[in-house]
N, C-alpha and C positions, 0 to 999 in steps of 0.2 A: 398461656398462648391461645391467642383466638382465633386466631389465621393464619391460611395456611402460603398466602404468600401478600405481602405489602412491598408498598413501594413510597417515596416521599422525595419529593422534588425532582426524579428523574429525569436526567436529559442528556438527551444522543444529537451530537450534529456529525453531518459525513462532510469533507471537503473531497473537491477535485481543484483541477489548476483554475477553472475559470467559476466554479458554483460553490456555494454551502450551502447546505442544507439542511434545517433543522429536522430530523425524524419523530425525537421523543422531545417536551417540552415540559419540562418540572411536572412529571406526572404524580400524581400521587392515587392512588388505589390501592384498595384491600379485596380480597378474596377469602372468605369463609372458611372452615372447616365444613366437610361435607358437601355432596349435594355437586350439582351442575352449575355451572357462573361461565356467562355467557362477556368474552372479551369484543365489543362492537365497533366497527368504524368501517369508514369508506376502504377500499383501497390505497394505500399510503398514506394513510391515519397514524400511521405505529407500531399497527398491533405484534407486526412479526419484529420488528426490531427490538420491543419491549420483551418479548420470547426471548429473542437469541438473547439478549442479556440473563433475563431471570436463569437462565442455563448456562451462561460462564460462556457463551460464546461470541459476544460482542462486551466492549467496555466503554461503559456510561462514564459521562464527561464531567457530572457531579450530580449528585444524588444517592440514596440510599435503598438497595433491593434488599426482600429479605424471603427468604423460603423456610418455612417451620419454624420462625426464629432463628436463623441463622443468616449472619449476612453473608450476600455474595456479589461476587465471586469468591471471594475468600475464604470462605466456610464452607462452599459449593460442596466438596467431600466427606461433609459431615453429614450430608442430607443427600446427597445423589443416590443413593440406592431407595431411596424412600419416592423415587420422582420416575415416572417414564413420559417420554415424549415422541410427539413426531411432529417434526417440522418440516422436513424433504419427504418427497418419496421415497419409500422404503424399498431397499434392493435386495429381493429373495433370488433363488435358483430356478428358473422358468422350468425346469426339468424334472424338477425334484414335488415331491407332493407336500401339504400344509403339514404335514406332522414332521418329514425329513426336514425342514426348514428347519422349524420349531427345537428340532431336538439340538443338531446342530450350533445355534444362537444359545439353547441353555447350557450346553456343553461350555460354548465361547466368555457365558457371563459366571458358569456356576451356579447359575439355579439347578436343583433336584430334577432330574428325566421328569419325574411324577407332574410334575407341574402342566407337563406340556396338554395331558389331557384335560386337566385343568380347565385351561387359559381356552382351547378350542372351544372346553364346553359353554364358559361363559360370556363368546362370542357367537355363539350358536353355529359352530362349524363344525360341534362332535363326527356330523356325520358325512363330511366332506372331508377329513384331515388324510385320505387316501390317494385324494383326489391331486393330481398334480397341478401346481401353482402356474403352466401356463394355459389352462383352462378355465380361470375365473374368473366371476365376472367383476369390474370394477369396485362393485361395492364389495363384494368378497376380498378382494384384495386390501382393502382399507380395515377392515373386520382383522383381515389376518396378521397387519400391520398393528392395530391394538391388540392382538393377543400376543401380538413378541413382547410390548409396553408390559404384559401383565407377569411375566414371569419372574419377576422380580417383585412381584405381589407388590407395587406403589402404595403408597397414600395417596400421591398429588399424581395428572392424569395431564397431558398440556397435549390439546390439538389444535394445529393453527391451520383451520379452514379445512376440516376431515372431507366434506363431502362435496367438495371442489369436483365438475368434470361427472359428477356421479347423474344417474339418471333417477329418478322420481323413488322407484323401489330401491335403489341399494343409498339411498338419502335416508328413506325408515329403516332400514336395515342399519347402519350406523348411530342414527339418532335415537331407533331402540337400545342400541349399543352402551350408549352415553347414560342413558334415561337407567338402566341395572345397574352400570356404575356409581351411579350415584347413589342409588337407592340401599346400594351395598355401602355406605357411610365413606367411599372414596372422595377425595375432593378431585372435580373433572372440569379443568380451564378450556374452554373452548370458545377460539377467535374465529368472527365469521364477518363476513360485508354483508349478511344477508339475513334481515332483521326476521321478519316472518317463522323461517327455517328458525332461530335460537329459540325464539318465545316459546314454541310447543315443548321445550325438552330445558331452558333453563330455571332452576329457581333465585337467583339472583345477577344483574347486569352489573359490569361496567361498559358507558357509554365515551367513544374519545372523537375528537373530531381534529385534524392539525397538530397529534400529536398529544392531545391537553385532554382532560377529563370535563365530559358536560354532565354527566349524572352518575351518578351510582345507587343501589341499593336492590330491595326486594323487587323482583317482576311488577308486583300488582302497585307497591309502591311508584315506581315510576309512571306506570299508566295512571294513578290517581292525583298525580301532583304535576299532569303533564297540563292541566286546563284545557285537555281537547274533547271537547261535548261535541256530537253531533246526530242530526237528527235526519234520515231518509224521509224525502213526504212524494208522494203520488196525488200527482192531479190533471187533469182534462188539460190545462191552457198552462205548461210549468211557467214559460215568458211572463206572462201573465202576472201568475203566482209570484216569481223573482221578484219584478218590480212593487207591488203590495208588500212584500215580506222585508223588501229593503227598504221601502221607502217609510214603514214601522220600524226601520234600526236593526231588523236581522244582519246577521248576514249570513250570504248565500254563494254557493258557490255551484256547478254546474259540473257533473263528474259523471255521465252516462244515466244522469236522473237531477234532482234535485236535491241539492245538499243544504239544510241549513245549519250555521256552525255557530257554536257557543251559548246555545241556549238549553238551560234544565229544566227547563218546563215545556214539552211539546204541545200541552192542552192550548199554550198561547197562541202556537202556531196556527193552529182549527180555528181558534176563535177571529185572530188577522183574516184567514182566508174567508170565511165565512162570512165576514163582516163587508166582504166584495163578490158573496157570490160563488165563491170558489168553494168547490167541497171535496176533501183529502177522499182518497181511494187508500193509500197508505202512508202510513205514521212509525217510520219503526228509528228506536235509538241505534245509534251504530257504534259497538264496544269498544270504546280505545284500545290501537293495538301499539307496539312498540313503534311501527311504523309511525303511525302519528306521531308520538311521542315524541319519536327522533326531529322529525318535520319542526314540532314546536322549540324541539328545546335549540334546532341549531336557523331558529328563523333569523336572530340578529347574530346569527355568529358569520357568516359569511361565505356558509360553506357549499353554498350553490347547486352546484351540479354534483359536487361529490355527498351530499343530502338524499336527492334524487335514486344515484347510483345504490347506496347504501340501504333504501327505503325499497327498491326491488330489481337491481342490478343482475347479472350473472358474470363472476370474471373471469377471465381467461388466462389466468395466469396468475403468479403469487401477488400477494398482497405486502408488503414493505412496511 
């Protein structure tokens, strides 16, 4: 076994009396042993409906899921204690403090007392776990919701959208979170609409757009095989520069500077402008980020505004 959860053909449709709706679309995806794997799409891409199945809580219409090598739903019991999740908001005791919780939940599941200190220390809450849970801060609250996930010491880790609602610090506070888990040889699925935010903390993607898979594999893999080159240039007269650079065949695009896009040779660029006069103050490449990537891979796919959204969105609410 090589992985720690696949899927093949999957497909979810919802009816009501007047809509259907296609959710999941013959998806098919692997997820690694080990390590962080970043689940990507817009807002009602999938990603949480492909969740709630991989966990026996919704039922795919035909296709194949499998978690550890076990399929599921039907095997689900063979591998659930090997898996922690969180998909809703998690409902602690506002009264009570992070260790009363804690103890409480391993009482509930049978994990060992011992564990509780555990699981705080590996959230970095050892020294908060006195502290009563209607006290904390957002991101602390997410942290403490992974540390109930660990008491049951997982293999597989599933977050759908952890740092939804979070502010800037308790976003590194989580994503540091993710980034230990993994590094401790856990496999840690984490679905987000928000490309930026995954790249720092995952080492391999799935990408879905409508349901359906437009890329997969390693982080650096997908930036290298995304063909998006481009090159920042600084100069006196950009208008100028635009028209000389496009009317050589660049092309150019206009994004708070000058962008010119798909070319790996920036010296040509100096040499075009030059050759009218024009002389670059700066030349710098700009690193493929996932962002691009996304952009390119879903340019003929159709997917519009929700590309956009995905590429640097904020949601307000769950994603489907």
């Amino acid at each position: 076994m090589d992985a720690a959860v696949r899927t093949v053909n999957l497909r979810k449709t919802y009816l009501s009396r007047t809509t259907r709706r296609v959710a999941v679309q013959g998806l098919t995806m692997t997820v690694p042993l080990g390590g962080v794997h970043g689940f990507l799409g817009p807002n009602g891409s999938g990603k949480t409906t492909t969740i709630r199945m991989l966990l026996g809580l919704a039922q795919p219409d035909s296709g194949t899921a499998e978690v550890f090598g076990e399929s599921v739903p039907d095997r689900l019991p063979h591998v659930i204690d090997r898996v922690g999740a969180i998909v809703e908001s998690p409902k602690f005791f506002p009264a009570f403090t992070a260790r009363q919780n804690l103890v409480l939940l391993a009482g509930a599941i049978g994990s060992p007392r011992e564990r509780v200190d555990e699981v705080l220390a590996a959230t970095h809450l050892g020294d908060r776990g006195r502290d009563r849970y209607a006290g904390f801060s957002l991101g602390m609250k997410q942290r403490l919701a992974i540390a109930a996930t660990l008491l049951k010491d997982p293999d597989l880790l599933i977050f759908d959208e952890p740092t939804n609602g979070l502010d800037p610090a308790g976003i590194r506070e989580v994503r540091d979170t993710m980034r230990s888990l993994g590094a401790q040889g856990k496999t840690v699925l984490v679905s987000s609409h928000i490309l930026a935010e995954v790249e720092q903390v995952a080492d391999t993607v799935s990408i879905i757009g409508h349901g359906a898979l437009l890329a997969e594999g390693h982080v650096s893999d997908i930036l290298g095989g995304a063909g998006v080159s481009q090159v920042r240039v600084g100069v006196a007269s950009p208008d100028r520069a635009a028209t000389v650079l496009e009317a050589e065949g660049f092309g150019v695009t206009r994004d708070g500077g000058l962008l010119v896009v798909g070319t790996d040779d920036p010296a040509a660029i100096t040499r075009s402008l030059a050759g009218h006069g024009l002389y670059v103050s700066e030349l710098v490449p700009v690193r493929p980020d996932l962002e691009s990537a996304f952009l390119a891979l879903t340019a003929d796919e159709g997917l519009g505004s929700d590309a956009d959204r995905l590429a640097g969105g904020r949601s307000t609410g769950g994603a489907a």
